[in-house]
C-alpha positions, 0 to 999 in steps of 0.5 A: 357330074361324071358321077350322075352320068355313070349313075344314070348310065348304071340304072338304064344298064340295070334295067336293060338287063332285067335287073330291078330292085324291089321297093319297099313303101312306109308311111310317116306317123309323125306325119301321115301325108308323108310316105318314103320308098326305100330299098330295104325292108327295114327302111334303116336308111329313112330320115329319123326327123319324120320317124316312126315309120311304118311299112306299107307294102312293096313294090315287085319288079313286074309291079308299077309304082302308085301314082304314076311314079316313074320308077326309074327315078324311084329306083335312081333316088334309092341308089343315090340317097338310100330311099325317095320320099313323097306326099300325098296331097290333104283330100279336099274339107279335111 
């Protein structure tokens, strides 16, 4: 518990100071309605179950996330687990 405080306290600390992460986007080719944000460019940290893995763009810190992701959460997430994974609803018909 102590430790998700100091964390949550760490990232509101981070982006008060004008400190925020770039995140970087990938897409599942296993499984091409699964997308992953991660905090490095490689997405080494990615769960390997859903690899290959394939880079989608990047997010900058003056840029908001697709979806109205929020991107405190995002970046909690990357800190926590190394990466944040999310999927995209199949269109309607398909």
């Amino acid at each position: 518990m102590l430790f998700l405080l100091w964390l949550i306290s760490q990232s509101k600390t981070s982006v008060a100071k004008g400190i925020v992460m770039l995140i970087y986007m990938f897409t599942s080719e296993a499984s091409p309605n699964l997308h992953a944000f991660a905090g490095d460019p490689s997405g080494s940290k990615l769960p390997e179950t859903h690899a290959p893995w394939t880079a989608a763009g990047s997010i900058k810190s003056d840029q908001h996330p697709p979806h109205r992701f929020s991107r405190a959460k995002i970046e909690q997430a990357i800190k926590l687990s190394g990466f944040q994974l999310w999927r995209m609803k199949p269109a309607p018909g398909a």
